[in-house]
C-alpha positions in Angstrom: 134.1 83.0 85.5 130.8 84.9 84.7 130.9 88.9 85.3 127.9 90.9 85.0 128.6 95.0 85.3 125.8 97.0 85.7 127.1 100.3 86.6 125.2 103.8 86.7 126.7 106.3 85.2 130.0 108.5 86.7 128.0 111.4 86.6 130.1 113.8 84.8 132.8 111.9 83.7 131.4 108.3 82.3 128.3 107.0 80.7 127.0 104.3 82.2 128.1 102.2 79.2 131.2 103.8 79.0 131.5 102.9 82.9 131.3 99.1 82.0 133.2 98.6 79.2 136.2 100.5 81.2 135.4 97.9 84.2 135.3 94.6 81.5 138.3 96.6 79.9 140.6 96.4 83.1 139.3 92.7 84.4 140.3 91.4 80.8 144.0 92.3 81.2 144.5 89.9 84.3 141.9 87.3 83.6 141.6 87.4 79.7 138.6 84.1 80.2 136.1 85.5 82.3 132.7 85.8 80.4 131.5 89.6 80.7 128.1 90.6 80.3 127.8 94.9 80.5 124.4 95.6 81.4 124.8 99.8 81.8 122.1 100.9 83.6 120.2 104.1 85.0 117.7 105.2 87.6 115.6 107.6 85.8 118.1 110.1 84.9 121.1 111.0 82.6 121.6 107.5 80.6 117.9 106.9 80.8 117.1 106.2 77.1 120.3 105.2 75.6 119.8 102.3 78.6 116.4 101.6 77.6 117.2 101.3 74.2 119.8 98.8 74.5 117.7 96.8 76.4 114.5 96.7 74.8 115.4 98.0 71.0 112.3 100.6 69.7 113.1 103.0 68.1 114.4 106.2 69.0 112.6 109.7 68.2 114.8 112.5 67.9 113.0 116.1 68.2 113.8 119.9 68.7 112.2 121.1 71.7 112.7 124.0 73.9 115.6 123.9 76.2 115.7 125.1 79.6 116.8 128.4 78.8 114.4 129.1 75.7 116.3 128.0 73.3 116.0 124.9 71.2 117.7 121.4 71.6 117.7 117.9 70.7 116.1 115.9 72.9 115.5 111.9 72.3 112.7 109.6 73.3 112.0 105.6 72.6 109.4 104.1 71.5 108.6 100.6 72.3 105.4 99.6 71.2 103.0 101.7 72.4 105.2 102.9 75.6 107.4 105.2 75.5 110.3 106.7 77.5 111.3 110.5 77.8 114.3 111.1 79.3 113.6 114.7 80.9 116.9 115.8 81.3 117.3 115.6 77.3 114.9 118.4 77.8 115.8 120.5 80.8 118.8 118.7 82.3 121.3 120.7 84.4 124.4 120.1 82.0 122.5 121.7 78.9 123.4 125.4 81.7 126.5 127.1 81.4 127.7 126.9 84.9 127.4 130.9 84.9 123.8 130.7 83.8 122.5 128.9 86.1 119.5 130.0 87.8 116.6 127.5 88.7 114.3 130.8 88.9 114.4 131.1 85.4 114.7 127.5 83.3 111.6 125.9 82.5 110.6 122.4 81.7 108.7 123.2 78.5 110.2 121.2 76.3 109.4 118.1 78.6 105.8 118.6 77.7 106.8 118.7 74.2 108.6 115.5 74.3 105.5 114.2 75.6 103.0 115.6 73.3 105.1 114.3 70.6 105.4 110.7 71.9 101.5 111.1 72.5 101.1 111.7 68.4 103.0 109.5 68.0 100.7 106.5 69.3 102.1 105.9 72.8 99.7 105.1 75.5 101.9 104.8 78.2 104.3 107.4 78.7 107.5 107.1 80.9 109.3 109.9 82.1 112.4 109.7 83.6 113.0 112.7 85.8 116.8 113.2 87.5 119.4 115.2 86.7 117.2 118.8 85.9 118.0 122.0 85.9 114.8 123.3 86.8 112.2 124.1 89.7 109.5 125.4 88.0 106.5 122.0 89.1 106.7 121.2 85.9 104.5 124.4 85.5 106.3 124.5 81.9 105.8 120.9 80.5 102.3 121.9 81.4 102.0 124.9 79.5 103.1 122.9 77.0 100.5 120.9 76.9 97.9 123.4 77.1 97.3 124.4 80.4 96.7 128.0 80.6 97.4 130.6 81.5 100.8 129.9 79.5 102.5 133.3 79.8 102.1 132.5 83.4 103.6 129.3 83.7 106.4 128.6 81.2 108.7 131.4 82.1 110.8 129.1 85.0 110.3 129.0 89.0 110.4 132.5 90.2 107.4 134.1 88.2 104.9 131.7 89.5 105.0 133.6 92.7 102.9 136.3 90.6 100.1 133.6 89.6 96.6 134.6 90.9 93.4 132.4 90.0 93.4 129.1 89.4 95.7 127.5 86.7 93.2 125.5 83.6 94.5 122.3 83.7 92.2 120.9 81.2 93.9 121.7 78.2 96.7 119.7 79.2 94.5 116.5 80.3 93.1 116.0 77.2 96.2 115.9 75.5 97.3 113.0 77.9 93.7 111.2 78.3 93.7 107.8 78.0 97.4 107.5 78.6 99.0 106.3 81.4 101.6 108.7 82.4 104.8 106.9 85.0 107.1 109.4 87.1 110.2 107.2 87.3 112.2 108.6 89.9 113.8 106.8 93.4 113.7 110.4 95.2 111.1 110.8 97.7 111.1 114.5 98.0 107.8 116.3 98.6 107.1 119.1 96.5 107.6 121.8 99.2 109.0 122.7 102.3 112.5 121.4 103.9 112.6 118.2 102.4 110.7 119.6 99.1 112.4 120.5 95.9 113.9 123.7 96.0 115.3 123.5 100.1 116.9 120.1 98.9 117.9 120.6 95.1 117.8 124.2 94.1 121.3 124.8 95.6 122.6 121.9 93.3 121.3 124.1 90.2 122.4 127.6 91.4 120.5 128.5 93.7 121.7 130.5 97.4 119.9 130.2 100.6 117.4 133.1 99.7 116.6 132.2 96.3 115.7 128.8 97.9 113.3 130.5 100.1 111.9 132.6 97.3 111.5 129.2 95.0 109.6 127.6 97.7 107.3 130.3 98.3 106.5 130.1 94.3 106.0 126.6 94.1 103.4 127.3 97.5 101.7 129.5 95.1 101.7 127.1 92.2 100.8 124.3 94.3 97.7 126.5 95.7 96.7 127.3 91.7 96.4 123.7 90.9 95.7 121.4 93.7 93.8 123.6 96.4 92.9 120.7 98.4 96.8 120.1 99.2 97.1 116.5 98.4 99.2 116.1 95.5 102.1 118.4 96.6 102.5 115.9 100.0 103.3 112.9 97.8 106.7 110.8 97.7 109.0 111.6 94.3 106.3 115.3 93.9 109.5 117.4 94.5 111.3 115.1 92.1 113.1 117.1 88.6 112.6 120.1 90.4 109.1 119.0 90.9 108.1 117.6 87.5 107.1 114.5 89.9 104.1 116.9 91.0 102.8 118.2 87.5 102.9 114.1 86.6 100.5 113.6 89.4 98.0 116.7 88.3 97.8 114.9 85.3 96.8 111.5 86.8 100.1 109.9 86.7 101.7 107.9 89.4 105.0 107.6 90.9 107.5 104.5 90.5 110.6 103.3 91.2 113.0 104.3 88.1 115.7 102.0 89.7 113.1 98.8 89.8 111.3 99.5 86.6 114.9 99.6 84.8 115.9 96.4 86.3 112.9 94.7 85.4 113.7 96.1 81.8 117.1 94.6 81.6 116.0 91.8 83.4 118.9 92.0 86.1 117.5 89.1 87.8 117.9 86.3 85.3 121.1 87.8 84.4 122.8 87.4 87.9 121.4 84.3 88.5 124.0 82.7 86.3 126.6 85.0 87.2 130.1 84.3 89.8 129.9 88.0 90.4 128.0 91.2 90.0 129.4 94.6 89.5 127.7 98.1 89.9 129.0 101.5 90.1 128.4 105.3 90.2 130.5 108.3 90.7 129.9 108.9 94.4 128.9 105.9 96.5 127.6 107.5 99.7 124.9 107.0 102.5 122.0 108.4 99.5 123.1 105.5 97.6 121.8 103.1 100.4 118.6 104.9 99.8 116.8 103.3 97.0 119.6 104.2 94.2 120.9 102.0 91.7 124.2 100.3 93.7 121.6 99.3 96.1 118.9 97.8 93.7 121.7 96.1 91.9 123.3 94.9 95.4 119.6 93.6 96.8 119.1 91.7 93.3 122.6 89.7 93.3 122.2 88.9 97.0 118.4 87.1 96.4 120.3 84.6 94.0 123.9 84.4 96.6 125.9 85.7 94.0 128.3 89.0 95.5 128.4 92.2 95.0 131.6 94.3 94.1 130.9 98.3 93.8 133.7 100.2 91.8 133.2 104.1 92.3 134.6 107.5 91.9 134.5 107.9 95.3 132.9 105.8 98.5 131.8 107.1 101.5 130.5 104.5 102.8 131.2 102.1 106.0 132.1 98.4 105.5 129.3 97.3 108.1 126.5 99.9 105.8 127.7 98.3 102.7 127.5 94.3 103.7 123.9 95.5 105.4 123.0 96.4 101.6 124.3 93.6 100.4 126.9 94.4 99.1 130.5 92.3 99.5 133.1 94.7 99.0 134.0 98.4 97.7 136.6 99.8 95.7 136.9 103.8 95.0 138.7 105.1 92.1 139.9 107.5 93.9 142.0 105.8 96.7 143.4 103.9 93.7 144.7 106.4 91.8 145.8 108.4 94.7 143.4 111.6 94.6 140.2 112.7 93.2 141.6 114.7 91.3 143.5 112.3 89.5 141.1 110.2 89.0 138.6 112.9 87.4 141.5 113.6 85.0 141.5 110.6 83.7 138.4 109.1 84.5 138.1 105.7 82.4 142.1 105.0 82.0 141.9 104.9 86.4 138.3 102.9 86.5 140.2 100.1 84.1 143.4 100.2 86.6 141.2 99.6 89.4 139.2 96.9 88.0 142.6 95.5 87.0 143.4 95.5 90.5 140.0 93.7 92.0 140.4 90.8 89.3 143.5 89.9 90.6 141.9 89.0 93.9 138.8 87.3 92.5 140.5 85.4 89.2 139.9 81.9 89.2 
C-alpha cells in the first residue's frame, strides 16, 4: 500500500514535517509494509521555506533583519535559481510577540522589505513572498520604507501612526529597488485591504487587537491607502488585506496575487505523486468551514480526487460536516482530539496523540 501525507502544519504545536512523520510514525506500527511518501507542505505561511526547500533544494540565505518590534531577528529565504522565496513571517510573524506585547498598532513589517532587498542583491528576479501568519497591520507601509519609499519616519513605525500621514507617500524609491523583478503575493486569503472583510476588522483581533483599536487600524490603513493609491483600485483587490495587508504594498509595487496553496503544490508536484498513491493524507490543526475555502486540506483533497485516489484528513480538531467534507473531496475525517479524549490532551502531547490516531485509521485501511 502507497501513502502520501501532505499535511500543513498544526499551527502551534507541529511542523508540517513534524505533522507527517508523526502520521507515517503511527501507520508503521499496524501496517509495518505500506510505502510512505511525507510530502509536508504549506500555504504561504509558517513552514513556507523549510517546505520549499525540501522540495526544490536552493540554497537557503540566512540574514538579520528587523523584527516586528524593532529589534533584530533571523529570518531565512531560498534561493532557487534566480527565484526566490521570503517567508514573511520569519520577518514579522505573530509568534516572534510575547503574547503581552502584542499590539498590531505598533509592529511593522520592515524587515520584510529587507528580506527582499537582500534576495534582490542577491540576483533574484522573481521574488516570492509568502504572507500568513503576521503580526502586523501596518500595509506593508514598513517593508516599503524599507525599500526606500519615503517619507520613512512616517511609515515604518507599525499601523497606528499612519493615521498622521499627510501628502502623498514616494513610492519610487522603492520601485527601483524591485524593477525588473517580478514580485508574487502567495497567499489563499481574499481579504480586501479595508473595511469589514479588510485586514484589521478580520485579523487584527487575532494579533491583539479590541474592537476599537480595530476601528482605529482601519481608519489608518484608509489613510495609507489614500497616500499611495488615490485612485482606490489597489486596496479593492482579492489577498490586499492579506499579512495584515502586505498583499496591498505587493501590488503598489507591481506585483500580483496567487494562490500560495496551488503554487506549492505545483512545487512538490502533488499531482504526480498521488497518482500512484492507494491513499492521500493531509492535515492541519483546525479543520473547519475556512478550510473548505481555498486552504491546503482542500487543495490537497481536490488533487487526490482528479486521479480517484481518497482522501483521509487527520486534525487537531474538525469542525466540519460529513456531507461538507465528501463535497471537497474528501473521504473521511479523523480529529485528534476526539481520539485522545479532549483538546486539551491532545495539545499536551501533540505528536505522541497524532501517531495514536494514525495508528487507529490504519487499522481500518491496512491491506
Amino acid at each position: 500500500m502507497r501513502i502520501v501525507i501532505a499535511p500543513d502544519k498544526f499551527a502551534g504545536t507541529l511542523t508540517a514535517i513534524e505533522a507527517a512523520q508523526a502520521i507515517a510514525d503511527g501507520w508503521s506500527t499496524v501496517d509495518p509494509d505500506a510505502e510512505h511518501e511525507l510530502v509536508p507542505l504549506s500555504d504561504g505561511g509558517p513552514g513556507f521555506v523549510e517546505v520549499l526547500h525540501t522540495a526544490l533544494g536552493g540554497k537557503v540565505a540566512a540574514e538579520e533583519v528587523t523584527g516586528p518590534l524593532g529589534a533584530p531577528v533571523r529570518a531565512d529565504y531560498l534561493l532557487v535559481e534566480d527565484t526566490a522565496y521570503v517567508e514573511s513571517a520569519q520577518a514579522c510573524g505573530l509568534h516572534l510577540v510575547p503574547e503581552a506585547d502584542r499590539d498590531p498598532g505598533r509592529t511593522t513589517s520592515r524587515g520584510v522589505g529587507e528580506l527582499i532587498g537582500h534576495a534582490v542583491a542577491a540576483g533574484a528576479r522573481t521574488v516570492v513572498v509568502g504572507l500568513g501568519g503576521s503580526s502586523t497591520n501596518d500595509g506593508g507601509a514598513g517593508m516599503l520604507a524599507a525599500l526606500g519609499a519615503a517619507p520613512r519616519s512616517g511609515l515604518e513605525r507599525g499601523g497606528a501612526p499612519l493615521s498622521d500621514l499627510s501628502g502623498p507617500v514616494d513610492l519610487a524609491p522603492a520601485r527601483r529597488v524591485t524593477e525588473g523583478v517580478r514580485l508574487i503575493a502567495a497567499t489563499d486569503v481574499d481579504n480586501p485591504l479595508l473595511g469589514i472583510h479588510g485586514a484589521s476588522a478580520v485579523f487584527g483581533p487575532q494579533k491583539g487587537a479590541d474592537d476599537d483599536q480595530v476601528q482605529r487600524l482601519d481608519a489608518a490603513l484608509t489613510a495609507f491607502a489614500d497616500a499611495t493609491d488615490p485612485e482606490g483600485g489597489l486596496r479593492e483587490t482579492p489577498g490586499a488585506g492579506a499579512a495584515g495587508g502586505l498583499g496591498y504594498a505587493l501590488l503598489l509595487l507591481g506585483g500580483t496575487v496567487e494562490s500560495g496553496v496551488s503554487r506549492v503544490l505545483a512545487a512538490v508536484d502533488l499531482a504526480v505523486r498521488a497518482a500512484s498513491a492507494d491513499v492521500v493524507i493531509t492535515g492541519e490543526g483546525s479543520f473547519d468551514s475556512q478550510s473548505l475555502r481555498g486552504k491546503l486540506p482542500h487543495g490537497v483533497a481536490r488533487t487526490a480526487a482528479e486521479h480517484g485516489v481518497p482522501c483521509l484528513v487527520m486534525a487537531g480538531r474538525v469542525a466540519v460536516g460529513r456531507q461538507e467534507a465528501a463535497a471537497a473531496g474528501i473521504t473521511e475525517t479523523h480529529a485528534v482530539a476526539d481520539s485522545a479524549g479532549s483538546v486539551e490532551a491532545a495539545l499536551a502531547r501533540p505528536a505522541e496523540e497524532l501517531r495514536g490516531l494514525a495508528a487507529r485509521v490504519a487499522r481500518r485501511w491496512r491491506r
